[in-house]
N, C-alpha and C positions, 0 to 999 in steps of 0.2 A: 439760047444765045442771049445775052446779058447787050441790055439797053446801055446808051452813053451815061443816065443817068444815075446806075446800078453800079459802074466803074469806081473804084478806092482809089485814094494815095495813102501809101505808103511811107515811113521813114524806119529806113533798116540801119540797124548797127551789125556788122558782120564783121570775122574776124577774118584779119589778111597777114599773112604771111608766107613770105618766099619760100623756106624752105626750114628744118628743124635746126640748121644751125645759128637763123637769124632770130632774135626779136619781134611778135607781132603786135597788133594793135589792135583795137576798133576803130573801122571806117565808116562814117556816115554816110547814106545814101538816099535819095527820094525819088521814088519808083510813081507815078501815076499812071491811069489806066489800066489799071489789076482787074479783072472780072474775079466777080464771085464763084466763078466757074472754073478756072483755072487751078490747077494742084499746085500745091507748093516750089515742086518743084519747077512747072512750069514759070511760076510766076519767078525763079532764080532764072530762068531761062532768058525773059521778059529781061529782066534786069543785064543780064550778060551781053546780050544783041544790043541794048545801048552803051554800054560801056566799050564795048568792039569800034562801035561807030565811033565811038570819040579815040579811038585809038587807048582805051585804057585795059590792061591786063583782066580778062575776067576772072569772076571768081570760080575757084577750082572746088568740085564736090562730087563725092561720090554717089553713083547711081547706078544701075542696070534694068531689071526687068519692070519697075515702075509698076509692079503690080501686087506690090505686098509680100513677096514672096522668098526674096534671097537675101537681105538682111542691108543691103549698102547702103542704103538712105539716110545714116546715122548723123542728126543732126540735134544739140541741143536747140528747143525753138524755147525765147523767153522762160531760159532754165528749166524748162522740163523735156524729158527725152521723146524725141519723137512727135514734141507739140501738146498742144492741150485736149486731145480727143483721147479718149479711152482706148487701149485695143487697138492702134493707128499708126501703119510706119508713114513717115515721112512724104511716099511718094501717093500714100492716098489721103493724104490731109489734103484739104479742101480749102482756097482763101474764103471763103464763105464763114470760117471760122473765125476769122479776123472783122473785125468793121473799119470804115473810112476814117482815117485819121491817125492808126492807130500807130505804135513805135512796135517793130519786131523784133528782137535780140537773136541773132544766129549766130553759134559758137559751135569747135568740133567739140568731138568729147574728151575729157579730162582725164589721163592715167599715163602713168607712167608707163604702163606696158603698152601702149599704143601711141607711139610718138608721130607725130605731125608731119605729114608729109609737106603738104601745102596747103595754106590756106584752111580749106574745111575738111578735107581729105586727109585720114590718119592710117597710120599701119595694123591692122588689126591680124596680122598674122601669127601674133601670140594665139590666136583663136585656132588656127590650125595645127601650129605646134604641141597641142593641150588634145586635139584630135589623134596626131599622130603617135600621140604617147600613148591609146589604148581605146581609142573612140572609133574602135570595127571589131567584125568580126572573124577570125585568120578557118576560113573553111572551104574546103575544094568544091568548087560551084559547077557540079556536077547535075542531072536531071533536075529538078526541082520534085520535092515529093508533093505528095497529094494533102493539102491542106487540113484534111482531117486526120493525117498520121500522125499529128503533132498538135496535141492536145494543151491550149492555151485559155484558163478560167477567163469568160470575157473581160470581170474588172479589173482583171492585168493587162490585156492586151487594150482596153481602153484607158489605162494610165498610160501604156507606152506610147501610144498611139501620141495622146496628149503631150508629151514630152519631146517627141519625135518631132513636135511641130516648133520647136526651138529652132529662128534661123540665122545666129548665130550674128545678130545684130549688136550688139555689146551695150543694148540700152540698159542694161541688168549694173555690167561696169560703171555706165557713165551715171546714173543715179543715185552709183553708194557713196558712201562719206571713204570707204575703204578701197574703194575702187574696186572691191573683192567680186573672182569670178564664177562665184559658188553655183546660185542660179545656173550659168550654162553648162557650168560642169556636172552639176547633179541632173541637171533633164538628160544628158548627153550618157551619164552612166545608170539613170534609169530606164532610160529607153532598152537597153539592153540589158539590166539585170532583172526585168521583170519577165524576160521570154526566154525561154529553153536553150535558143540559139546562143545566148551570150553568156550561160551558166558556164560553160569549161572554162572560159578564162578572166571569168568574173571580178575572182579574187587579184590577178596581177593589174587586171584594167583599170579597178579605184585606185589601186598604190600608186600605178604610174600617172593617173591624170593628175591626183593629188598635188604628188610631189611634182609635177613639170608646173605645176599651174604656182604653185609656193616658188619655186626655181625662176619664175618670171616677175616677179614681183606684185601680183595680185594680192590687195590684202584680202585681210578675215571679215566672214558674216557680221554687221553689223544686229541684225536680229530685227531689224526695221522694218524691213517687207520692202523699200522704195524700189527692191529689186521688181518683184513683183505689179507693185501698181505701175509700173513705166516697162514693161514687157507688152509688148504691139500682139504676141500669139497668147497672152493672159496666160504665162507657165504658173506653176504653182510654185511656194517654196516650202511644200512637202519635199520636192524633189531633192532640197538641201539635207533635208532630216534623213530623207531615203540612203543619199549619195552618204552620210556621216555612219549610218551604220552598218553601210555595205563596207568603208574606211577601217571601222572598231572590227568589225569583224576578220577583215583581212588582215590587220594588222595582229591578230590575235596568232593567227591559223596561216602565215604565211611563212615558207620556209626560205625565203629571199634574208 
């Protein structure tokens, strides 16, 4: 528990807007009594219960499990995704990372495929459309077989593993210059092309996520990595290299 003399002020610039058809701004705000202890988000929370009290609309943000784990937390902090901690969503950033005095810039993220709901909360359901276009696997789930009748080289099933841990936070998006959603797409189609299970329908699964994820208006790999270093589960972008020659391939050998 954090002493009174351990307590920060704050001065936040956040970004407010009613709705995607209005206009929004940066609004200043001066938050005291932050503990070093407090998460980020809590500390937006901190800020909303005052803003309540004075009768002012609080600020709108998305969030859920607060534990790292399901992706909503998506907030640019002082232009970097996610904040300044390595490896870090949103809801387990710490004010401890910030010092007393200091100015904090909170923006949603920036793409054209994900338009503004309100305020700090966007639409990221391109992410799921990109899913639906080939991101499973279509098999009658039937007994489950016995783990060893399906013979997977460990260094595959620890890539997929790896990639599998993609949660679909779109800080990969909001970091490129291109807004390009390559990153998710290739952890999403490596996951499954590195295991036996997703070999049948391998070849349609890059074509379609490809081309939905192009049909949405995500640009191209920039070649930068910013996808990479502002990804919270540290994906790789092998997984882009992976996902471009499972693409060349299919496109080779596809009878579409």
């Amino acid at each position: 528990m954090s002493h009174d003399t351990d307590l920060m002020t704050l001065h936040l610039k956040i970004w407010r807007q009613k709705n995607n058809k209005e206009k929004g701004e940066m609004v200043d705000y001066t938050l005291e009594k932050v503990s070093p202890d407090s998460s980020f988000l809590e500390m937006l929370d901190q800020l909303n219960e005052e803003l309540v009290a004075k009768g002012i609309d609080p600020v709108a943000f998305d969030h859920d499990c607060r534990e790292g784990i399901c992706g909503m937390c998506s907030l640019m902090i002082n232009g970097q995704a996610h904040g300044p901690e390595k490896e870090t969503t949103t809801c387990q950033l710490h004010m401890r990372s910030f010092n007393d005095g200091d100015t904090v810039v909170i923006e949603p993220w920036r793409a054209r495929a994900f338009p503004i709901h309100k305020d700090l909360m966007v639409d990221r359901s391109a992410f799921d459309k990109i899913i639906e276009a080939g991101g499973f696997v279509s098999v009658n789930t039937n007994n489950a077989q016995d783990a060893n009748s399906i013979l997977v080289p460990k260094e595959n099933a620890d890539l997929a593993m790896d990639a599998a841990a993609c949660i679909g936070c779109a800080a990969c998006v909001a970091s490129c210059k291109n807004a390009s959603a390559m990153l998710f797409v290739g952890a999403k189609v490596s996951q499954l092309a590195l295991l036996p299970q997703g070999q049948a329908e391998a070849e349609q699964r890059v074509l379609n996520m490809v081309e939905k994820m192009d049909e949405l208006g995500f640009g191209n790999c920039t070649n930068e990595a910013e996808c990479e270093a502002s990804c919270p589960k540290g994906i790789d972008i092998s997984n882009i290299a992976r996902m471009n020659r499972e693409f060349l391939k299919s496109a080779v050998t596809s009878k579409k």
